[in-house]
MARTOR-583177 format. One record per residue (C-alpha): residue number from 1; residue in three letters; x, z negated, y negated. Coordinates in steps of 0.001 Angstrom, whole numbers. Each point is the difference from the previous one (the first is absolute). Example, Ala and Ser with C-alpha at 12.3 -4.5 7.8 and 13.67 -1.06 7.14 Angstrom:
// residues 2
PT,num,residu,xx,zz,yy
PT,1,ala,12300,-7800,4500
PT,2,ser,1370,660,-3440
***
This chain:
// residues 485
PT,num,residu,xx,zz,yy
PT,1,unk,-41397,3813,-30406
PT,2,unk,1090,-252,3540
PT,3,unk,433,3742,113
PT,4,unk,2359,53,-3169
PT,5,unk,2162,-2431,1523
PT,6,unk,504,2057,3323
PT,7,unk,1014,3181,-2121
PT,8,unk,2484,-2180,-2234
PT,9,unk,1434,-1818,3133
PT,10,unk,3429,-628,-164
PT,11,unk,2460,-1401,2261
PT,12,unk,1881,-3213,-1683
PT,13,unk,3364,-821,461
PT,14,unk,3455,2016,-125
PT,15,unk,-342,3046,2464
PT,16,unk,3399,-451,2108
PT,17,unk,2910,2166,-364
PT,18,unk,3046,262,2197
PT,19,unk,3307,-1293,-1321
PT,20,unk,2239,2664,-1160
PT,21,unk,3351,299,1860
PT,22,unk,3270,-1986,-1373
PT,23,unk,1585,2548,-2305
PT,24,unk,3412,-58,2132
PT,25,unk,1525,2913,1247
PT,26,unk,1878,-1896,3195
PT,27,unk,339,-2852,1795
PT,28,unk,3959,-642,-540
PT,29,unk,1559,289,-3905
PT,30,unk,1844,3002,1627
PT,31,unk,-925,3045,1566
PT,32,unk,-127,307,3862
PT,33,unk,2073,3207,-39
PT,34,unk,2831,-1456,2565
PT,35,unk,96,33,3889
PT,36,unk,604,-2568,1501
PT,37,unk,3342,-276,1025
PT,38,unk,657,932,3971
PT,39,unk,2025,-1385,3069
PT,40,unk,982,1339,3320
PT,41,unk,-2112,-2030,1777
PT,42,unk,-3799,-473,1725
PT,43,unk,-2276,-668,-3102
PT,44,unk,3216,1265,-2661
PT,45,unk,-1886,3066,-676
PT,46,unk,-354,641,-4189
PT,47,unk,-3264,-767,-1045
PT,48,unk,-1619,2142,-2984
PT,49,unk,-3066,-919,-2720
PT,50,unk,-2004,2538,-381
PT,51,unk,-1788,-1011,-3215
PT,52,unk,-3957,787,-144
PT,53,unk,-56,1012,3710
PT,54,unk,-2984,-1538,1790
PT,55,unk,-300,-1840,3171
PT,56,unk,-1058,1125,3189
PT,57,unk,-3484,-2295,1251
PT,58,unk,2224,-774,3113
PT,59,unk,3252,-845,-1588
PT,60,unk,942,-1537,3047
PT,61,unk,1120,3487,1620
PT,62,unk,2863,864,-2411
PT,63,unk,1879,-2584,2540
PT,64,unk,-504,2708,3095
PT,65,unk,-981,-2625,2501
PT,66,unk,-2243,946,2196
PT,67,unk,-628,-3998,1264
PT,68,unk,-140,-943,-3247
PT,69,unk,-2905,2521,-726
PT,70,unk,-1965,-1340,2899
PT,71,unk,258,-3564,-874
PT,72,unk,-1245,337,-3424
PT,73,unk,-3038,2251,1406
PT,74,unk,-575,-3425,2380
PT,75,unk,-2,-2104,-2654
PT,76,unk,-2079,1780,-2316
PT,77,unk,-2072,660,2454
PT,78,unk,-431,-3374,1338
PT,79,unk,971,-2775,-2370
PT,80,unk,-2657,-2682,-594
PT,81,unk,981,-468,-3937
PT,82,unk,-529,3828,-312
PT,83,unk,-3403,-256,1181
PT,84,unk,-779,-3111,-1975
PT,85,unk,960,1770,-2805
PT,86,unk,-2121,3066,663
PT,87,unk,-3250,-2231,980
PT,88,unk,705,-1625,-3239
PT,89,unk,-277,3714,-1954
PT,90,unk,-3248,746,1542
PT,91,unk,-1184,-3540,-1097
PT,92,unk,818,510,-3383
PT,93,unk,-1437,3521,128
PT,94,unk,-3410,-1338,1302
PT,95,unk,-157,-2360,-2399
PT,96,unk,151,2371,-2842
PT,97,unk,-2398,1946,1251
PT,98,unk,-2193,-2929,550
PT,99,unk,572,-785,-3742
PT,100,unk,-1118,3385,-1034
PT,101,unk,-3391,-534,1324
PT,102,unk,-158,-1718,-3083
PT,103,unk,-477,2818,-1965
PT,104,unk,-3110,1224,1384
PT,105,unk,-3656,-1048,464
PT,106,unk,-883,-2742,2702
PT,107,unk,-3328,939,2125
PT,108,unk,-1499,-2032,2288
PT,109,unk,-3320,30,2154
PT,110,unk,-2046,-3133,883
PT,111,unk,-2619,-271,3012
PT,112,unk,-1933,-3066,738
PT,113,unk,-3106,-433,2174
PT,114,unk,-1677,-3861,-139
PT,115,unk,-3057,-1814,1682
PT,116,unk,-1422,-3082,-1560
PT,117,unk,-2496,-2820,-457
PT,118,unk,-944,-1547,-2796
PT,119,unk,-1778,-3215,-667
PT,120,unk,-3120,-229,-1644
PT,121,unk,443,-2993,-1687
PT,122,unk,2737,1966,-2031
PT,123,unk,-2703,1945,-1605
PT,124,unk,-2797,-2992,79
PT,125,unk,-1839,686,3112
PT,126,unk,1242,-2860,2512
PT,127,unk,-1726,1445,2763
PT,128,unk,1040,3325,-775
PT,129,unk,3344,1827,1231
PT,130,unk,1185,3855,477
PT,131,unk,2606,1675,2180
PT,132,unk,1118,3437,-1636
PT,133,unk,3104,2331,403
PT,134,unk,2220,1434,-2451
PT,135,unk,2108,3024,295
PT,136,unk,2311,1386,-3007
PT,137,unk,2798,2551,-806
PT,138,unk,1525,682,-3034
PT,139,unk,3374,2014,-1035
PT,140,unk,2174,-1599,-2814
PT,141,unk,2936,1798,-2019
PT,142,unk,2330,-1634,-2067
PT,143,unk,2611,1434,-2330
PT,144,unk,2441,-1830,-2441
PT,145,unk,1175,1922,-2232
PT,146,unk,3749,73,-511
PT,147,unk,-94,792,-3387
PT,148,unk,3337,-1845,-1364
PT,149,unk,2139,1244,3380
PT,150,unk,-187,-3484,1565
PT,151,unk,-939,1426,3461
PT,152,unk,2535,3035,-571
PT,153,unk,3235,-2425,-969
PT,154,unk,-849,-1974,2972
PT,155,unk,-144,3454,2499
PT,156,unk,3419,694,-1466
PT,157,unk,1435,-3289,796
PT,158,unk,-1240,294,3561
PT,159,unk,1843,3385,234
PT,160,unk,3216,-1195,-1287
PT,161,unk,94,-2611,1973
PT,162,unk,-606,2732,2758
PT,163,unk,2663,1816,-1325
PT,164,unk,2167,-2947,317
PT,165,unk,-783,-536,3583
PT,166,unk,965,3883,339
PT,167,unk,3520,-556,-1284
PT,168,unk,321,-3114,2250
PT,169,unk,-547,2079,2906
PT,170,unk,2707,2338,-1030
PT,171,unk,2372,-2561,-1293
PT,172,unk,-674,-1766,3689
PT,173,unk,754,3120,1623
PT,174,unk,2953,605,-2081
PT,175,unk,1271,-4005,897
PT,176,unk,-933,811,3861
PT,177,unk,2291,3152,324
PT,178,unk,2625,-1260,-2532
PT,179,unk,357,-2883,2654
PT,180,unk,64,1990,3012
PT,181,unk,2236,2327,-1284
PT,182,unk,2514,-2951,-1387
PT,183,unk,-886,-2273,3161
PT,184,unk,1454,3010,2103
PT,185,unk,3346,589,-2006
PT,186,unk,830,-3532,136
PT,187,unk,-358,-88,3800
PT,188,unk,2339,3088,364
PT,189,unk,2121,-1760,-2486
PT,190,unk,-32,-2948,2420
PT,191,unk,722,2231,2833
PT,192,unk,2803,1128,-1545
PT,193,unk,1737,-2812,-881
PT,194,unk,-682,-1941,3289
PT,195,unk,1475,3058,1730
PT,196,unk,2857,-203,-2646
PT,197,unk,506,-4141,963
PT,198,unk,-135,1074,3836
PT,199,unk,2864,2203,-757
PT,200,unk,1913,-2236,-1699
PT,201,unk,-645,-2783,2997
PT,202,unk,1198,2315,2424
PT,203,unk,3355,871,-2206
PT,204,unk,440,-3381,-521
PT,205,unk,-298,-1207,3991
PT,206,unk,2956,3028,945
PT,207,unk,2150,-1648,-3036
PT,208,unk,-934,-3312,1758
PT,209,unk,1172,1210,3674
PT,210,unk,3233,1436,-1589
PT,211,unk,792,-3366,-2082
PT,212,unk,-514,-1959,2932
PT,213,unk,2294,2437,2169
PT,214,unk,2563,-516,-2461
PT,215,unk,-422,-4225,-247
PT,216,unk,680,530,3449
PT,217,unk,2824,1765,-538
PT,218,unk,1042,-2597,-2275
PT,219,unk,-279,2751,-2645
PT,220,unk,-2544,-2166,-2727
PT,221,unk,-825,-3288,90
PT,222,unk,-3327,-2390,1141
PT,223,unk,-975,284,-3824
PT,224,unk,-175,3710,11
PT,225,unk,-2055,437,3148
PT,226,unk,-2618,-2746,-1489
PT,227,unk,107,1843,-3520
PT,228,unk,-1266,2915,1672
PT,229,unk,-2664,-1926,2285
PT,230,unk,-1145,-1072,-3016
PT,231,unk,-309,3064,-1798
PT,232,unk,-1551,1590,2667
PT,233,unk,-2903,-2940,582
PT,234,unk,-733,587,-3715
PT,235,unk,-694,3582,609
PT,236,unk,-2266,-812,3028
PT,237,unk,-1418,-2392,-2054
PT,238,unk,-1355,2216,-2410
PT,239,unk,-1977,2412,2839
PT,240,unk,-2818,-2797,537
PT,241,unk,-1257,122,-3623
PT,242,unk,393,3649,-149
PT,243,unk,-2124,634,2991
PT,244,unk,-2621,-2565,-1397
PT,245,unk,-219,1934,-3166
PT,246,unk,-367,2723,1974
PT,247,unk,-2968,-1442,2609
PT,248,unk,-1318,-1242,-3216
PT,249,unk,-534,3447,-1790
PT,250,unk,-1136,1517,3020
PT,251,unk,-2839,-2561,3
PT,252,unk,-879,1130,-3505
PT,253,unk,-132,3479,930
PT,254,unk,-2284,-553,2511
PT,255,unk,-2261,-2223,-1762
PT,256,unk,230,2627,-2980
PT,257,unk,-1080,2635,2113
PT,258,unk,-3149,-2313,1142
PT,259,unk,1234,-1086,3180
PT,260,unk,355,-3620,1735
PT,261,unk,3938,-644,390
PT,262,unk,-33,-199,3749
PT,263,unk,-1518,3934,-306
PT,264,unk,3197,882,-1595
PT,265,unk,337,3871,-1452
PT,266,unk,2214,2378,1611
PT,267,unk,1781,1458,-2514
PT,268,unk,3038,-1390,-1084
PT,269,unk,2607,760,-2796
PT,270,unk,3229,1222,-439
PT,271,unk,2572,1013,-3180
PT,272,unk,1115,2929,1760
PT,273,unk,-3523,2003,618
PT,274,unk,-1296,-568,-3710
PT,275,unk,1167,1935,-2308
PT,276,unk,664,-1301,-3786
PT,277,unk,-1902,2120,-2311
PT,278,unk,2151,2013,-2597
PT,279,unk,-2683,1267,-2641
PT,280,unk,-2144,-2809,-1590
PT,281,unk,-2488,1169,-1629
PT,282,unk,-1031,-2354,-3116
PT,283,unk,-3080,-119,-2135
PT,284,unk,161,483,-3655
PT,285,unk,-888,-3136,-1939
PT,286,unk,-2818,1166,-1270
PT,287,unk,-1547,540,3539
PT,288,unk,806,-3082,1574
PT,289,unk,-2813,-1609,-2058
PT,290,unk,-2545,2371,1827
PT,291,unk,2138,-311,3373
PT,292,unk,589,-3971,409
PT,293,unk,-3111,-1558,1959
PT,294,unk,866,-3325,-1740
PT,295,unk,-56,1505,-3144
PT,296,unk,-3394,2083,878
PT,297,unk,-1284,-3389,945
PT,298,unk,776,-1814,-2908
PT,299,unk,-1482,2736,-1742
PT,300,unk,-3219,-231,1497
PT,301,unk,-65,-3731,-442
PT,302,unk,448,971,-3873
PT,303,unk,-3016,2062,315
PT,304,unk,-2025,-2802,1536
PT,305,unk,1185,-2424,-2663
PT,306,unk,-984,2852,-2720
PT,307,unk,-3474,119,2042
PT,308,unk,-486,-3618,-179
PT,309,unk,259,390,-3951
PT,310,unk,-2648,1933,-83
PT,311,unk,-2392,-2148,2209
PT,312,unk,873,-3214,-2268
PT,313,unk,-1009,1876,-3043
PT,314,unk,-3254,1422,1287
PT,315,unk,-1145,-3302,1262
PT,316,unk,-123,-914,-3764
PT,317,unk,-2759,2897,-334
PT,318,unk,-3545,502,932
PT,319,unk,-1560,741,2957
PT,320,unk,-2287,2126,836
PT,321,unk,-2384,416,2815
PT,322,unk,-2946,1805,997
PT,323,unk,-2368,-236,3133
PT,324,unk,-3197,1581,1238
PT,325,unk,-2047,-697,3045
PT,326,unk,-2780,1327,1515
PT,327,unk,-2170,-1059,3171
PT,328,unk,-3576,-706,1541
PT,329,unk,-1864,-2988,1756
PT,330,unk,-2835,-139,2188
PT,331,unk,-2074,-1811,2410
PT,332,unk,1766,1431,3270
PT,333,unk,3008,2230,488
PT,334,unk,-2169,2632,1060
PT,335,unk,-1594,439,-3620
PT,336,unk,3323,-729,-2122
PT,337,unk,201,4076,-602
PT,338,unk,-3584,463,-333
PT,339,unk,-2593,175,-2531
PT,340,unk,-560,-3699,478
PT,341,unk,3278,-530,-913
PT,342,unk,1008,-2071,-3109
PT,343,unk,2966,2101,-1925
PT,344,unk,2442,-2250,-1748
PT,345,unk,2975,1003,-2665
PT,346,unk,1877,-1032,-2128
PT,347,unk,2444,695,-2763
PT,348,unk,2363,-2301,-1826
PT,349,unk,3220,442,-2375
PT,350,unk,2426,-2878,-683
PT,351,unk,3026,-824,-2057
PT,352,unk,1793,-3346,202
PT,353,unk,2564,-1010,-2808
PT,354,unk,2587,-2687,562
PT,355,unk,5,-2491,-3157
PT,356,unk,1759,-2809,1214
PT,357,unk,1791,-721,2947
PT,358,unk,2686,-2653,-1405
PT,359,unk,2747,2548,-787
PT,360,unk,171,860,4205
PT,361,unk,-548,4211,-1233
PT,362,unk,2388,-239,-2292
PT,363,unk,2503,-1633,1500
PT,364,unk,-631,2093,3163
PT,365,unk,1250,2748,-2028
PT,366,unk,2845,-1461,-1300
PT,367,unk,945,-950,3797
PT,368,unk,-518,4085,650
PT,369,unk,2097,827,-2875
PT,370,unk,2767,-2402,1303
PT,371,unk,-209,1353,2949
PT,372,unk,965,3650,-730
PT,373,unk,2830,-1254,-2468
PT,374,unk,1157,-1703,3363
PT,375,unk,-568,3277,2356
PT,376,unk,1722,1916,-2959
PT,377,unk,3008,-2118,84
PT,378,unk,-327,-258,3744
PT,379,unk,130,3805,281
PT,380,unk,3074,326,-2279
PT,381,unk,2013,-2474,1996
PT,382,unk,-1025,1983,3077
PT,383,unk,1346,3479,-1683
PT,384,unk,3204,-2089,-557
PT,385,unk,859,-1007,3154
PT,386,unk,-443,3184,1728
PT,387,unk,2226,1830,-2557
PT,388,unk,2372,-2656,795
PT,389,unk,-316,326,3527
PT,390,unk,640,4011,-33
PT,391,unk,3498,-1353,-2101
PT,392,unk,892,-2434,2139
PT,393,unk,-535,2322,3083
PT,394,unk,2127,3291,-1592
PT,395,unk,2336,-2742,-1016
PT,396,unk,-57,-1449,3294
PT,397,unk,457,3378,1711
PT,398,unk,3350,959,-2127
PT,399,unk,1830,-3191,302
PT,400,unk,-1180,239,3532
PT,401,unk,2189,3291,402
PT,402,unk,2803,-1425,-1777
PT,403,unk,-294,-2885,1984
PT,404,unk,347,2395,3623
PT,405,unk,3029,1440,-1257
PT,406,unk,2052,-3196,-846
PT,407,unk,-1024,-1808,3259
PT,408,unk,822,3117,2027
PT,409,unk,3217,220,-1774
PT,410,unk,173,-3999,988
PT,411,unk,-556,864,3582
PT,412,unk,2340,2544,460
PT,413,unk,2648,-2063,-2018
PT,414,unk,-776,-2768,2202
PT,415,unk,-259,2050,3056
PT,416,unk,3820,993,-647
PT,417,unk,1235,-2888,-1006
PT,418,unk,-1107,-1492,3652
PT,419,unk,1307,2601,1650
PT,420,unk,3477,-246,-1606
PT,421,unk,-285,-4183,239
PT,422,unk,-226,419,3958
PT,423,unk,3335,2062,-165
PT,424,unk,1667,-1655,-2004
PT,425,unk,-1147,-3371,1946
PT,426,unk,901,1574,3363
PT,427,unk,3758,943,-1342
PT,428,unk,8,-3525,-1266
PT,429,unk,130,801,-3336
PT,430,unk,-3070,-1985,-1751
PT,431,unk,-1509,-3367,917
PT,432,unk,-2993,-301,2101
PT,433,unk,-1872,-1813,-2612
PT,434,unk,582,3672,-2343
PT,435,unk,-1836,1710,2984
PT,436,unk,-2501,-2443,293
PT,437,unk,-712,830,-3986
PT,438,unk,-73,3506,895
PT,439,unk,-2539,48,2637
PT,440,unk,-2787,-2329,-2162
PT,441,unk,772,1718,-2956
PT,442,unk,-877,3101,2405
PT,443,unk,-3205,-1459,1085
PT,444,unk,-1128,-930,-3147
PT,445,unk,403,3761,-1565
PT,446,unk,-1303,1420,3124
PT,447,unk,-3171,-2050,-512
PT,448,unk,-383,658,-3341
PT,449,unk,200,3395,391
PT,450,unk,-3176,459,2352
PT,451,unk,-1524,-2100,-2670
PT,452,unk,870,2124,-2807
PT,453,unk,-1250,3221,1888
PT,454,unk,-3169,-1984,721
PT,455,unk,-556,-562,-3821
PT,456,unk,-234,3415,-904
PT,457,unk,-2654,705,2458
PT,458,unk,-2093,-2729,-1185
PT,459,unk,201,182,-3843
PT,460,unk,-390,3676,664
PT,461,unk,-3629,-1165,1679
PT,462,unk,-70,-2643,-3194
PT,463,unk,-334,2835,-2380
PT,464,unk,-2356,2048,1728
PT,465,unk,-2447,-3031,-472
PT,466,unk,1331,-683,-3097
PT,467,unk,-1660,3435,-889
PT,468,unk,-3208,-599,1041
PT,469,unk,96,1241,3453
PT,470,unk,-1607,3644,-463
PT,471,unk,-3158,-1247,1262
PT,472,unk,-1520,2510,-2594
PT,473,unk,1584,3079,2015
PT,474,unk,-2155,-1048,3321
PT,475,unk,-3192,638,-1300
PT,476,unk,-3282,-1772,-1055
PT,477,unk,-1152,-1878,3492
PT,478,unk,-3192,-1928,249
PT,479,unk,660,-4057,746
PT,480,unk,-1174,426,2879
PT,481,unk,2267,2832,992
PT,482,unk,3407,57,1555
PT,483,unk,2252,-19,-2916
PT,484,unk,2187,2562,1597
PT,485,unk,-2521,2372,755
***
């Protein structure tokens, strides 16, 4: 009977397959088929999509910075969360293995080795007592029989769940070198604009010394000369929070690259020596399924939850279990192999069917069916989000461009209107208050220019992890591996 069941074994539950890929053919209603548009200016270069081109494993290098290069290296190489995460992966890993054992025969050897006494009076004879050893061995196996899957479904759970730890580790190593990479454009962006504000200061202290020289001349009056004080302490006012933001993010750079703030990296950042890259390549929809981590992740969690199924369901079946032993006794450890040896065996099949247990197997697999309608509706959301963050990003990136141009057009306009104002104000012609206008509206379009620059650098970075990172192009490394080896 036993033997029947082992050739008509079956494994219950639905076998898992992955979802199929959204049937959309981009990521924006239309076609990327544009450049971007361009601007005479640092980070105004025309950036193309290059539709079903894939991503380099070290994105990070289509920016040309050398010190950018090295400080992602440190970080991957160093960051605590990265090795949590990898230390996590070989847990997982062990534990499936461990929860394969399952599938395979137990053995296990006994030894023991006794002296004792016995009182007579236990067998009638008051008076009489003995003193005797034992010694005894014996070898057991023990095999259940996973004749309904239950075993298998639950060594497929443990591997998804493996596999989920594997995509954590890549989506953590995609988060850790997204933020390095971001962290270090928004210090050169800082750098950029507190040079910018220094400028400005040090325009605005020569109009100062020329206002005053001409209130002494009786030229303008007390009100003028304080009008420009003022706007002058405003700029200066502005540096302290700049250079915060700045001694901030230079603290998260070094903590991202593993070190203590006071052991502060070396490398800094600058607009000027990274260059904006011009051809983005961008995955086809129907690969950023298999290219996401988060997406691989929820995946995997599907297949767990499709596992668990399974398990539920088999619990509701028999089980089966065979054992066999075998083993000797005697009077002293020196006879337990000999002919005065006693050999003991045994043999012994079982089967154990659940009748009753209040409804808790049923209802178990109810909870497992619930569960995977909740991982398949978890996984869906997840595909959703990261198509919308590869629109927002391409989005991003072309009003980003269009964005550049007007504020350098601002600039410029702004930069010649100032220059005219002073004229004019110097021939007596306008107000002081009109140049006053001119120089903050100055400032303010000078500003936001560096900012706009900044932008396209870092929604350039945006879409690169938008995409999934490449982590597919560096290669299969063991946990406990480097990941950029």
């Amino acid at each position: 009977m036993i033997a029947l069941l082992l050739l008509a074994g079956c494994t219950v539950g639905p076998d898992f397959q992955s979802p199929a890929p959204p049937q959309v053919t981009g990521f924006t209603p239309e076609p990327l088929t544009k450049p971007t548009v361009a601007s005479p200016t640092r980070g105004g270069d025309a950036q193309y999509f290059n539709a079903g081109q894939d991503i380099p494993g070290q994105w990070w290098a289509l920016f040309h910075a050398p010190a950018l290069d090295r400080l992602v290296v440190q970080a991957l190489t160093a960051s605590p969360d990265l090795k949590a995460a990898q230390a996590a992966l070989r847990q997982a890993q062990e534990t499936a293995l461990a929860q394969g054992g399952a599938l395979y025969p137990s053995v296990s050897a006994s030894f023991s080795d006794a002296r004792q006494r016995v009182a007579g009076a236990q067998q009638g004879q008051p008076k009489a007592s003995s003193i005797y050893s034992v010694a005894s061995s014996s070898l057991s196996v023990s095999y259940d029989p996973d004749i309904f899957g239950g075993i298998k479904r639950g060594v497929e759970s443990a591997e998804a769940a493996a596999d989920y730890q594997r995509f954590q580790l890549e989506a953590t190593t995609l988060t850790l070198s997204s933020n390095v990479v971001t962290a270090a454009l928004q210090e050169a962006s800082l750098r950029a604009q507190i040079a910018a504000t220094r400028e400005i200061i040090e325009t605005q202290s020569q109009q100062l010394d020329v206002v005053r020289r001409q209130f002494n001349l009786g030229g303008v009056s007390q009100v003028d000369v304080l009008a420009q004080e003022s706007t002058l302490t405003q700029s200066e006012a502005s540096l302290p929070p700049l250079e915060k933001q700045l001694a901030l993010q230079r603290n998260l750079l070094t903590v991202l690259a593993g070190r203590f703030p006071s052991q502060e990296v070396s490398e800094t950042f600058e607009l000027s020596s990274i260059d904006l890259p011009e051809a983005l390549p961008v995955s086809l929809p129907s690969q950023l399924v298999r290219n996401r981590p988060d997406i691989r992740a929820a995946e995997a969690s599907l297949h767990q939850a499709n596992a668990e199924v399974g398990v539920a369901i088999a619990n509701q079946f028999p089980k089966f279990t065979l054992s066999a032993g075998w083993g000797s006794a005697a009077s002293g450890v020196d006879g337990l192999f000999g002919s005065a040896a006693s050999g003991l065996w045994s043999l012994s099949a079982g089967i154990t069917q659940p009748i009753f247990q209040g409804g808790t197997l049923e209802h178990q697999r109810y909870a497992a069916e619930a569960g995977l309608d909740k991982a398949t509706a978890q996984y869906q959301s997840v595909v959703l989000q990261a198509f919308r963050n590869v629109a927002d990003s391409l989005r991003a990136l072309q009003a980003d461009a269009e964005t550049l141009k007007a504020q350098l057009a601002a600039e410029r306009t702004a930069a010649a209107s100032l220059d005219l104002s002073r004229s004019q104000f110097s021939a007596g012609a306008i107000s002081y208050l009109t140049l006053l206008n001119a120089e903050r509206t100055y400032q303010q379009t000078r500003i936001a220019l560096v900012q706009a620059q900044a932008a396209r650098y870092e929604d350039t970075a945006v879409l690169f992890q938008a995409l999934g990172g490449g982590w597919w192009n560096r290669g299969n490394e063991r946990a406990d591996n480097n990941i950029l080896n």
